[in-house]
VEXTI-539948 format. One record per atom (N, C-alpha, C): residue in one letter; x, y negated, z negated. Coordinates in steps of 0.2 Angstrom, whole numbers, padded with zeros to 4 digits, always signed. Each point is the difference from the previous one (the first is absolute). Layout:
! residues N
aXYZ...
END
This chain:
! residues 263
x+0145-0529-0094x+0005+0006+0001x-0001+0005-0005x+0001+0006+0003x+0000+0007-0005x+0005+0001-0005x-0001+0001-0006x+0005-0001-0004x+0004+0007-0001x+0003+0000+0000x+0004+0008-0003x-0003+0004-0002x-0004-0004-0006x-0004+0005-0005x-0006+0004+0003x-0003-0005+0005x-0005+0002+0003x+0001+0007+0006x+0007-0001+0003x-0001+0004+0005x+0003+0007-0006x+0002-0002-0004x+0001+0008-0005x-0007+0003-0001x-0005-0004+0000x-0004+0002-0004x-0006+0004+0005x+0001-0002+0006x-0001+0003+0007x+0002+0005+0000x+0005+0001+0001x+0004+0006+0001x+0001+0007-0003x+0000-0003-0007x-0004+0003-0007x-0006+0003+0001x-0004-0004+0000x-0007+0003+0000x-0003+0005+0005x+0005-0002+0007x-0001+0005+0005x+0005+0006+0000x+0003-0001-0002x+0004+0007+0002x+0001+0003-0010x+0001-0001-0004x+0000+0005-0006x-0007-0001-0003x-0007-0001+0002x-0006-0004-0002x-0005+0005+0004x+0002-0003+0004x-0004+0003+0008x-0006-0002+0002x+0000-0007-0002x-0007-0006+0001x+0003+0000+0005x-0009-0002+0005x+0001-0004+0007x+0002-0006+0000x+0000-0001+0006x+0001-0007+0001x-0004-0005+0000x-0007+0002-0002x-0006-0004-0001x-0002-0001-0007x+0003+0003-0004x+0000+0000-0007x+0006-0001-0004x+0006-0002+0004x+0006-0005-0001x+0000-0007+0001x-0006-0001+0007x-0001-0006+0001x-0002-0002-0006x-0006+0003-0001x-0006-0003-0005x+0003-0001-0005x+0005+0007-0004x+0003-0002-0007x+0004-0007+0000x+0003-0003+0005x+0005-0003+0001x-0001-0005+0002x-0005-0001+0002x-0004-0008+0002x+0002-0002+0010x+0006+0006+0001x+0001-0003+0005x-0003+0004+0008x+0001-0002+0005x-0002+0001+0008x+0003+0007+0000x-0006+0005+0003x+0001+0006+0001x+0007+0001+0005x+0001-0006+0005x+0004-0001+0006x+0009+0000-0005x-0002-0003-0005x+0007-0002-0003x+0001+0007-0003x-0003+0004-0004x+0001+0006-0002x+0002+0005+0005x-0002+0001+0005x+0000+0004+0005x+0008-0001+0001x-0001-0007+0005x+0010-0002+0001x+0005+0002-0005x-0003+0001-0006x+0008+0002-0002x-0001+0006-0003x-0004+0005+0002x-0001+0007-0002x+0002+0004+0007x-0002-0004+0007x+0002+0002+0004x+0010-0002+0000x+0002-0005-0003x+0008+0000+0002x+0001+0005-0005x-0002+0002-0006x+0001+0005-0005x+0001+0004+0004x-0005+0004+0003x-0002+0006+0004x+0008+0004+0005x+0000-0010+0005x+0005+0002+0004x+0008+0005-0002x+0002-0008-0007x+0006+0004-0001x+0000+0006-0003x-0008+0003-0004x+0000+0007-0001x+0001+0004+0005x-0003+0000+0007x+0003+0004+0008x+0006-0002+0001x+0004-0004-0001x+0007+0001+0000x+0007+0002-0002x-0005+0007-0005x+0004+0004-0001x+0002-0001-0008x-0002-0006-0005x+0002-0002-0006x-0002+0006-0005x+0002+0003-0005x-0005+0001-0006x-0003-0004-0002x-0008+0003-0001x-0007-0004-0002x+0004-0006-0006x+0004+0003-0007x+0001-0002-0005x+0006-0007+0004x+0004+0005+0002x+0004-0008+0002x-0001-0005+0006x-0006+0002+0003x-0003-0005+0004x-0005-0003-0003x-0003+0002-0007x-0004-0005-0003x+0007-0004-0005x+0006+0002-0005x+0003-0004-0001x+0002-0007+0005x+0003+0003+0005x+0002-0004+0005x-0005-0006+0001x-0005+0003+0004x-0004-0006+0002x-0004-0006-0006x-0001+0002-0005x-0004-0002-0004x+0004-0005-0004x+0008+0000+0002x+0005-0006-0001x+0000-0004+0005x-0003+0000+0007x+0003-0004+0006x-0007-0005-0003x+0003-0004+0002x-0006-0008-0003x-0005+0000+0010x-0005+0001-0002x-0007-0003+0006x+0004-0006+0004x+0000+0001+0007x+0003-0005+0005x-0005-0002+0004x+0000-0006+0003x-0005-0001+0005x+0003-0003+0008x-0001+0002+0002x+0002+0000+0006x-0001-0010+0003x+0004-0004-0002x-0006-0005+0001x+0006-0004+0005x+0005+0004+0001x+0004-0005+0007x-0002+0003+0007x-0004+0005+0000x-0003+0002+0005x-0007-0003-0001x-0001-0003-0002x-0008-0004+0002x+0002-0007-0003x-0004-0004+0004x-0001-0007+0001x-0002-0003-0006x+0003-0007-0003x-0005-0001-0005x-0007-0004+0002x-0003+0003-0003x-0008-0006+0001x-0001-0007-0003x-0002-0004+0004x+0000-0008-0004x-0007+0003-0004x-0002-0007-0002x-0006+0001-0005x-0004-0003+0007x-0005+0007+0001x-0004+0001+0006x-0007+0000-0004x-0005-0001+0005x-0009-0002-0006x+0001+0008-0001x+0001+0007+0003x-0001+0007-0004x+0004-0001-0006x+0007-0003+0001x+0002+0002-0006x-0002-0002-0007x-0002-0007+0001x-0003-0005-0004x-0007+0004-0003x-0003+0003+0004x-0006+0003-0001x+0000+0006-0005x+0006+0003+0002x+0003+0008-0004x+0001-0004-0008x+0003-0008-0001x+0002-0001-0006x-0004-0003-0003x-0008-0002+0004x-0006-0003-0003x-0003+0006-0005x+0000+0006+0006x-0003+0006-0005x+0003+0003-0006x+0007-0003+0001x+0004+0002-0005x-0001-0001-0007x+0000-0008+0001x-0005-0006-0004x-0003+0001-0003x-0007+0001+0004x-0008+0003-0003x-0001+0005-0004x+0003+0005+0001x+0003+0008-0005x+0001-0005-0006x+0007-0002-0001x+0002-0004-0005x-0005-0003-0004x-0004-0005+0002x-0006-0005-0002x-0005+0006-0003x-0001+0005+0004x-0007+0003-0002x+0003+0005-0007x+0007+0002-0001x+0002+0002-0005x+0001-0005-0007x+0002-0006+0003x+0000-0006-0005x-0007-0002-0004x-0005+0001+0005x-0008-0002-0004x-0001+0006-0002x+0002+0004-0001x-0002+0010-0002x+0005-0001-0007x+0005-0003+0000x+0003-0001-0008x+0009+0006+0002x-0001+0002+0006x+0006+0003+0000x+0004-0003+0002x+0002-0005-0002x+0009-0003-0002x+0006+0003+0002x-0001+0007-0004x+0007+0002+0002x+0000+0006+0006x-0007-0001+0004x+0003+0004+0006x+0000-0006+0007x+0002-0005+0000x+0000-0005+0004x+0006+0002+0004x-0002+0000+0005x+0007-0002+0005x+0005-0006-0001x+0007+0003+0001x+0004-0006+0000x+0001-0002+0006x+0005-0007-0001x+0002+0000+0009x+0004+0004+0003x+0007+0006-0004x+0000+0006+0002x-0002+0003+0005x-0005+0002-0007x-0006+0005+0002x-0002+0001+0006x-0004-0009+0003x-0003+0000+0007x+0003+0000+0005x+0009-0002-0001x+0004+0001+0004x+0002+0007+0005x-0001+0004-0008x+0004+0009+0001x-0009+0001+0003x-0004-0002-0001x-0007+0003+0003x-0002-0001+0008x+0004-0005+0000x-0001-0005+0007x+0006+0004+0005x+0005+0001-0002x+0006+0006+0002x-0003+0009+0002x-0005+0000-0005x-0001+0007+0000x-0005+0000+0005x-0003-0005+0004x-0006-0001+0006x+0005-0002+0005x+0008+0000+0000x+0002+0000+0008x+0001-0009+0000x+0000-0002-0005x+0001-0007+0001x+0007-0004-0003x+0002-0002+0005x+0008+0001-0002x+0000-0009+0001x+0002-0003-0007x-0003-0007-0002x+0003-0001-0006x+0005-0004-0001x+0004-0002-0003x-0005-0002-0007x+0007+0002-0006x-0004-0001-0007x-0003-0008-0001x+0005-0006+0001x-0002-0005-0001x-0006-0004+0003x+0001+0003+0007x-0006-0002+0003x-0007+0000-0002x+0001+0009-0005x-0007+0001-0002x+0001-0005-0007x+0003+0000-0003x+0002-0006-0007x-0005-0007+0001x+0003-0002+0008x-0001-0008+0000x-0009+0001+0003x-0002+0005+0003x-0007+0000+0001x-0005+0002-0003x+0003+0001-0007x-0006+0001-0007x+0003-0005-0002x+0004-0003+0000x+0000-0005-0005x-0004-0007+0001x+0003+0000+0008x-0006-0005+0003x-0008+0002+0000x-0001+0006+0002x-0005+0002-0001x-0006-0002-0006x+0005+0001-0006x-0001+0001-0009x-0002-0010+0001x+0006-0004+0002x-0001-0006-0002x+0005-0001-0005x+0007+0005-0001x+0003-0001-0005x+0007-0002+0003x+0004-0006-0005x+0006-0001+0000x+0004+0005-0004x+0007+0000+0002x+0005+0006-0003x+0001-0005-0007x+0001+0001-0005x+0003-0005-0006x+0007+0003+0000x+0003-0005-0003x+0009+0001-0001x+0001+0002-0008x+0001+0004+0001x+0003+0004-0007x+0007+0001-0003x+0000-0002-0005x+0007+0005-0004x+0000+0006-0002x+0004+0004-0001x+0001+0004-0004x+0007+0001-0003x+0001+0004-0006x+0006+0001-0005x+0003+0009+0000x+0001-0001+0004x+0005+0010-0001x+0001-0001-0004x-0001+0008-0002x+0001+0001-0008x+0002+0009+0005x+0006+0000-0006x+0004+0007+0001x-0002+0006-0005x-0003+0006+0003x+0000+0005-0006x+0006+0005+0002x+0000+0003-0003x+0005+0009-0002x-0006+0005-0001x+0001+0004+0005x-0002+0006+0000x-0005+0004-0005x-0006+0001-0001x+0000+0003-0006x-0001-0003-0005x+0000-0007-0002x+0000-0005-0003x-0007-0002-0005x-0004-0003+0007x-0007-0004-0001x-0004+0003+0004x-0005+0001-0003x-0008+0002+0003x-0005-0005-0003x-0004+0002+0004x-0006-0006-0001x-0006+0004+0002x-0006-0001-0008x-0007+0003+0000x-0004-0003+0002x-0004+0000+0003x-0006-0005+0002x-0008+0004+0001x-0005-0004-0002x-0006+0004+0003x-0002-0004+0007x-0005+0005+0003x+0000-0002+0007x-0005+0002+0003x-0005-0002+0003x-0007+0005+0002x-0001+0000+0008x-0004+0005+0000x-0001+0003+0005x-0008+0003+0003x-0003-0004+0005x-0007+0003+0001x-0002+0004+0006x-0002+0005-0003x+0002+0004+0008x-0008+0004-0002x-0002+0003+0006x-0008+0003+0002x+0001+0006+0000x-0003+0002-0005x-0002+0008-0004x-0007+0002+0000x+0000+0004+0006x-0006+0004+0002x-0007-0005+0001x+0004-0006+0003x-0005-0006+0003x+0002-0003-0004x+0002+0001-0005x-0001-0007-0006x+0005-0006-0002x+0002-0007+0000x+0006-0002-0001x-0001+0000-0005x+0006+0003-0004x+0004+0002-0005x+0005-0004-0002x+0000-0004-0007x+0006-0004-0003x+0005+0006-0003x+0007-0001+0001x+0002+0004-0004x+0007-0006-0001x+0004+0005-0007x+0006-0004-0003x+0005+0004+0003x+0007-0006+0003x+0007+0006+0001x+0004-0002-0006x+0004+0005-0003x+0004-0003-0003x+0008+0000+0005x+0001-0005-0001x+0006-0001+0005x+0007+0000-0004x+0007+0002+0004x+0005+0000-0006x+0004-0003+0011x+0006-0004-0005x+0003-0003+0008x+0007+0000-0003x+0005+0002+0001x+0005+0003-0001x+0005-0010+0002x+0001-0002-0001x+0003-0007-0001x+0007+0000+0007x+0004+0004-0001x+0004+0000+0004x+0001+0002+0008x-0003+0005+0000x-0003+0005+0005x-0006-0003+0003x-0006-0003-0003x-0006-0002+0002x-0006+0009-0001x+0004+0003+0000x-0003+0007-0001x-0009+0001-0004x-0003+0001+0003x-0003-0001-0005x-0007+0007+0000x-0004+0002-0004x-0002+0005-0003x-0007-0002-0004x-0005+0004+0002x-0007-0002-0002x-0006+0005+0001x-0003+0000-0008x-0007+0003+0000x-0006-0001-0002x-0005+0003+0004x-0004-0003-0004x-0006+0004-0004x-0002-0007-0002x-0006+0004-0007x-0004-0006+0001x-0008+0002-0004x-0006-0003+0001x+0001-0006-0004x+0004-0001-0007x+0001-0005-0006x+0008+0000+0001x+0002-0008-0004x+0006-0001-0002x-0003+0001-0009x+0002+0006-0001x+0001+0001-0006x+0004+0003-0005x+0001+0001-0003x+0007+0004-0006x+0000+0005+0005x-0005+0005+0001x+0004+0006+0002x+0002+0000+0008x-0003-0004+0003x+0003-0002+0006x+0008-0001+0001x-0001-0006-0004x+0007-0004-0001x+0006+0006-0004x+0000+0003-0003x+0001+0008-0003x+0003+0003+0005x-0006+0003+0004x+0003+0008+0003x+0004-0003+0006x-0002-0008+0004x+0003-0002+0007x+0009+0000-0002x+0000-0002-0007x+0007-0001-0002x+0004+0007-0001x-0003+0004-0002x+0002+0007+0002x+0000+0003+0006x-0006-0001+0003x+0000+0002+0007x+0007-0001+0003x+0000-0008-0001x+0007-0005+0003x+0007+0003+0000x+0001+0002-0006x+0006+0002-0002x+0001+0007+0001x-0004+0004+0001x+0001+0006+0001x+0002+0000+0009x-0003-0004+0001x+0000+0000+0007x+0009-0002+0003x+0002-0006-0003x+0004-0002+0000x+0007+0005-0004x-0001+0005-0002x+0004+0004-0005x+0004-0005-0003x-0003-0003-0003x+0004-0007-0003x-0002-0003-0003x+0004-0008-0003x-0004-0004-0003x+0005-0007+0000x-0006-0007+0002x+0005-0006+0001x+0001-0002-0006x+0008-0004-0001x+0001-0004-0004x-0006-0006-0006x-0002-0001+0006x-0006-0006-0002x-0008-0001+0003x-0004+0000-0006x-0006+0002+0005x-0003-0008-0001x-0003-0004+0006x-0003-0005-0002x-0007+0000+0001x-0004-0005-0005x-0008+0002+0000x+0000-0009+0000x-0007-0002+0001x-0003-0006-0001x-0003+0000-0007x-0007-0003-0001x-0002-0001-0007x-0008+0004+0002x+0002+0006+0003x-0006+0005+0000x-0003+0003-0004x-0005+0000-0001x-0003+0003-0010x+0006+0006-0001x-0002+0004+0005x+0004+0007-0003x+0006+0002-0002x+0003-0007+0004x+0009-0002-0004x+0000-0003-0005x-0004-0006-0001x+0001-0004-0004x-0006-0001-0007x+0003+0004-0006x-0006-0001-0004x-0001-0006-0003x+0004-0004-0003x-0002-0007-0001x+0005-0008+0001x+0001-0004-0001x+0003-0004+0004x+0002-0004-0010x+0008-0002+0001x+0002-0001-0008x+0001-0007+0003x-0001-0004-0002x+0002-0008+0002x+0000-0002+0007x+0005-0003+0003x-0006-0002+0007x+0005+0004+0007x+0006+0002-0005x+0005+0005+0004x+0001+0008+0002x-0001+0002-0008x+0000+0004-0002x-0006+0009+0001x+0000+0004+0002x-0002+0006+0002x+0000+0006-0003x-0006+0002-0004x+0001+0006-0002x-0003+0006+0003x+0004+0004+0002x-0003+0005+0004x-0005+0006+0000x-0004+0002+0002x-0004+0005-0003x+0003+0006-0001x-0004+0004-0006x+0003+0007+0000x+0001+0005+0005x-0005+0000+0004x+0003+0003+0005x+0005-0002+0003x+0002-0007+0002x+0008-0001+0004x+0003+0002-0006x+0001+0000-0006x+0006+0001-0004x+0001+0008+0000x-0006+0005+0000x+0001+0006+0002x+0005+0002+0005x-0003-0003+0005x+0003+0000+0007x+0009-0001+0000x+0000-0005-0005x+0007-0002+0001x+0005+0003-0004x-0005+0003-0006x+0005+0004-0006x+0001+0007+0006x-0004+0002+0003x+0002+0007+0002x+0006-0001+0008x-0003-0007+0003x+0004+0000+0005x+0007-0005+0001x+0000-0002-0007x+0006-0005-0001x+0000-0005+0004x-0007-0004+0001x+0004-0004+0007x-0001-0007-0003x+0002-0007+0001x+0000-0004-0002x-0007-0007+0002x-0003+0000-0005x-0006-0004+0002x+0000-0009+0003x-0003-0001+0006x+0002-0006+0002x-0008-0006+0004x+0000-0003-0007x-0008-0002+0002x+0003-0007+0004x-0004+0000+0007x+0000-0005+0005x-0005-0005-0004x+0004-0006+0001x-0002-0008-0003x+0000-0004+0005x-0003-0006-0001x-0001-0006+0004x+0009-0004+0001x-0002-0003+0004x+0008-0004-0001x+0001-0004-0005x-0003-0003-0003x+0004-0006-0007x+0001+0007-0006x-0003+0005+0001x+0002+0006-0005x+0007+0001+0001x+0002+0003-0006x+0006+0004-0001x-0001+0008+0000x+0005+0003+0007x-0001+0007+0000x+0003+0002-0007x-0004+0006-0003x-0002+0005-0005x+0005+0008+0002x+0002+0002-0003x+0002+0007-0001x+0000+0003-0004x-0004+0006+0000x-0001+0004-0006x+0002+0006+0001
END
């Protein structure tokens, strides 16, 4: 399914941008057909009479519908099967290329398999990769944990390999994930190094015209300059920079028999 973001970003690009449609697709990863459809319902409600400005507020709130009680669902038919073999092989061929982080999820082949006219329930596709894969679902716990607003953020490195000018190209994100919200924020640069880890956190907080309560890190070099007994954290000059000018409180993520740390 089309996410909110996306049809903004249609609509954006086409009407204050003035890119085609064929280079919206392309930016966007998606079917020329899918872009079209919601530039053309953009279009309409501008012929009926709206201002341009408040027929882009307007629409760009309504959340993407899919017409799907007007069409039948389909069982799992050999096309469909076929449509989510290929899906697969995409996947696979990106898995031995080392691109990890551009895999489709089950989502993804969902909202992909929607965007082709295939109106086919999410679990359906669930249980046919998963049979497919050969994999059992395992039974999990989980412990909610409540934040406040504004509270906790979380740094992480994160990489990214993407083909520049034919060539695949490793690169690092620096990643910030906002704890409450799940919001999360990222740049990249070719090293995880001090100035990276530097300017991402200003980039960060500029961005956010703000600054959380508590920032947490792992035992990354550029947080963490040396380790004081088998608890204890000293953090590097650059994080204490960082935190004399931004007063945020340092919080280094530990294993479970560890005691959390506040600095």
């Amino acid at each position: 399914m089309i996410s909110m973001y996306t049809k903004q970003e249609i609509i954006l690009k086409s009407h204050r941008e003035g890119k085609s449609q064929r280079l919206i697709s392309k930016e966007l990863g998606i079917s020329r057909k899918t872009v079209k459809k919601y530039i053309v319902q953009f279009e309409d409600r501008l012929q009926s009479g709206s201002p341009p400005q408040e027929a882009i507020t307007k629409y760009l709130s309504d959340a993407p519908t899919y017409q799907l009680g007007q069409r039948k669902k389909l069982k799992l038919t050999l096309e469909v099967q076929q449509a989510i073999d290929e899906l697969l092989a995409t996947n696979e061929e990106k898995r031995l290329q080392g691109l990890r982080k551009q895999l489709l999820k089950k989502c993804d082949i969902h909202g992909l398999l929607q965007e082709q006219g295939i109106a086919i329930g999410y679990t359906t596709v669930c249980n046919y990769i998963r049979e497919k894969q050969g994999k059992t679902v395992p039974k999990e716990a989980y412990i909610r944990q409540e934040y406040v607003p504004g509270e906790v953020c979380e740094f992480d490195w994160g990489e990214i390999k993407l083909y520049i000018a034919g060539k695949l190209t490793r690169f690092q994100l620096a990643v910030f994930t906002a704890a409450y919200s799940n919001y999360r924020y990222a740049e990249i640069y070719q090293r995880q190094d001090t100035l990276a880890f530097m300017e991402s956190h200003v980039s960060f907080f500029e961005h956010l015209q703000g600054v959380h309560k508590e920032m947490v890190y792992d035992n990354m070099r550029v947080a963490v300059s040396k380790f004081i007994g088998p608890h204890e954290k000293e953090p590097t000059l650059a994080l204490l920079q960082l935190r004399g000018h931004y007063h945020f409180s340092i919080v280094f993520a530990i294993a479970i028999a560890e005691t959390r740390k506040v600095m």
